[in-house]
LUMPA-536397 format. One record per residue (C-alpha): residue in three letters; z, x, y. Coordinates in pm, 1 decimal, always signed. Last residue first. Example, Ala and Ser with C-alpha at 12.3 -4.5 7.8 and 13.67 -1.06 7.14 Angstrom:
// LUMPA-536397
@code = SER; pz = +714.0; px = +1367.0; py = -106.0
@code = ALA; pz = +780.0; px = +1230.0; py = -450.0
// end
This chain:
// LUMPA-536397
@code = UNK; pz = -980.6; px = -529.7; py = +487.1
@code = UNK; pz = -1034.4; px = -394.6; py = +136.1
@code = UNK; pz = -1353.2; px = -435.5; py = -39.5
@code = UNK; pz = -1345.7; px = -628.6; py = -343.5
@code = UNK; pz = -1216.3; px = -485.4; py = -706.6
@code = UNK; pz = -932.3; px = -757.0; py = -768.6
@code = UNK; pz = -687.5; px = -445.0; py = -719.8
@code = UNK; pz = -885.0; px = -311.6; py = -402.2
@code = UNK; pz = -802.8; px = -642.7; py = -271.4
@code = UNK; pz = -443.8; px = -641.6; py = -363.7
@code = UNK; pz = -367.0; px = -314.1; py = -217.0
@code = UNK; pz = -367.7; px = -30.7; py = -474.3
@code = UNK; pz = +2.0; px = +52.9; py = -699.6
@code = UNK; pz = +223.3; px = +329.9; py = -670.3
@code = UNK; pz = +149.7; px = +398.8; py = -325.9
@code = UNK; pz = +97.0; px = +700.3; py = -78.9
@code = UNK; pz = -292.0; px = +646.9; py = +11.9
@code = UNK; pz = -410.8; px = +299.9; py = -120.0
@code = UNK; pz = -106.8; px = +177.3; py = +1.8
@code = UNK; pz = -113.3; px = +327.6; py = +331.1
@code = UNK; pz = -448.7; px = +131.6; py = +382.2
@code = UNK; pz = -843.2; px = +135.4; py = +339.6
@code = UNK; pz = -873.7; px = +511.7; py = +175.3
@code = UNK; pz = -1169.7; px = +727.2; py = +253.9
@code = UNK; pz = -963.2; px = +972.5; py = +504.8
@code = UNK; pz = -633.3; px = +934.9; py = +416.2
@code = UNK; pz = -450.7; px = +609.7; py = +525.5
@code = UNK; pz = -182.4; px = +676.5; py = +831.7
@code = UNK; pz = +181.9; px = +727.9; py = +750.9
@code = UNK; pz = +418.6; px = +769.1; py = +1103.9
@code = UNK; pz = +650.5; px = +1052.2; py = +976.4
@code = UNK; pz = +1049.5; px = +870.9; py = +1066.3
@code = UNK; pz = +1215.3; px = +1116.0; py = +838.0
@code = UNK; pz = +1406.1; px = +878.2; py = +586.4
@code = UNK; pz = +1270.9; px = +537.6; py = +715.6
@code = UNK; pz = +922.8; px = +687.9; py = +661.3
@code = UNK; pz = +708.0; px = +480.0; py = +886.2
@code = UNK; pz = +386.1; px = +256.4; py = +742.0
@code = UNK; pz = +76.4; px = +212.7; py = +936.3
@code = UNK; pz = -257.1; px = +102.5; py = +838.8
@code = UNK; pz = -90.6; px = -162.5; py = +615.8
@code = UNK; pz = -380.9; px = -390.5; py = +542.5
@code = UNK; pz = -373.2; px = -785.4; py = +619.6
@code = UNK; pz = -395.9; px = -1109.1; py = +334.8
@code = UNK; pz = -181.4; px = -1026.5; py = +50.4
@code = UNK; pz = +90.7; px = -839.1; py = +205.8
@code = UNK; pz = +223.0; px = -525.1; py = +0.3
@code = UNK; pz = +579.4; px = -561.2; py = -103.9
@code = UNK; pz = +763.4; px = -228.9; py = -55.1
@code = UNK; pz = +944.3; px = +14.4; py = -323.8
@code = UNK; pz = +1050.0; px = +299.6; py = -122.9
@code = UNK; pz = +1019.8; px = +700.1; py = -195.8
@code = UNK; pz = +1130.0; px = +980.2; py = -3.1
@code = UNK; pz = +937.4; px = +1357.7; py = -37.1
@code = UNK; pz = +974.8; px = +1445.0; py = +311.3
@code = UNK; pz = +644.9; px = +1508.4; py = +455.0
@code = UNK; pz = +429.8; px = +1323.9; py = +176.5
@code = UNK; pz = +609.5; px = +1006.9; py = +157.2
@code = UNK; pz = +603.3; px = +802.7; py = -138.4
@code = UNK; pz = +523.0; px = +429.7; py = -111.3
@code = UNK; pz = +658.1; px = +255.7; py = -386.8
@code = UNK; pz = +454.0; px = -62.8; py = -487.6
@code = UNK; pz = +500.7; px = -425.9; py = -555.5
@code = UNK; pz = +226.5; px = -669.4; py = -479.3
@code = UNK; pz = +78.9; px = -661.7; py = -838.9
@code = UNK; pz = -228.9; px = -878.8; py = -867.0
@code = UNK; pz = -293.8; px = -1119.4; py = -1099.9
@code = UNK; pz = -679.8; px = -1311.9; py = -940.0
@code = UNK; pz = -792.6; px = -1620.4; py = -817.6
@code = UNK; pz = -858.8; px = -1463.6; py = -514.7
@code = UNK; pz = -535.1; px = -1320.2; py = -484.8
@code = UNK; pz = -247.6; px = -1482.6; py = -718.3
@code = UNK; pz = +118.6; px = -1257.7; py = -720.7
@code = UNK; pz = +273.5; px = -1052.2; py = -916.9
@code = UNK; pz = +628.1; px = -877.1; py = -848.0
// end
């Protein structure tokens, strides 16, 4: 799934993949806020960014969050 940011493609699609359990998820990423928490529907682990990163996405996904993507700073 693509979407316009800033003028910008981005891809808003990305599977998170968590690091406790090993369960993936495809999720749309929102366009305009930063996921700093995501839960694991198979184990229930509350995902936090790594140290460095902006969001979940950035940490466990697939694919960067759309600002990252477009090359700005995230949230």
């Amino acid at each position: 799934m693509c979407s316009v940011y800033n003028g910008k493609s981005v891809e808003l699609a990305s599977t998170i993949t968590c690091p406790q359990c090993g369960y993936t998820s495809e999720e749309i990423m929102p366009i305009d806020a930063c996921a700093f928490f995501y839960e694991c529907s198979n184990c229930k682990t509350r995902l936090r960014p790594k140290q460095g990163d902006c969001c979940v996405y950035c940490s466990y996904g697939t694919v960067k969050c759309p600002p990252i993507q477009i090359g700005d700073n995230c949230c």
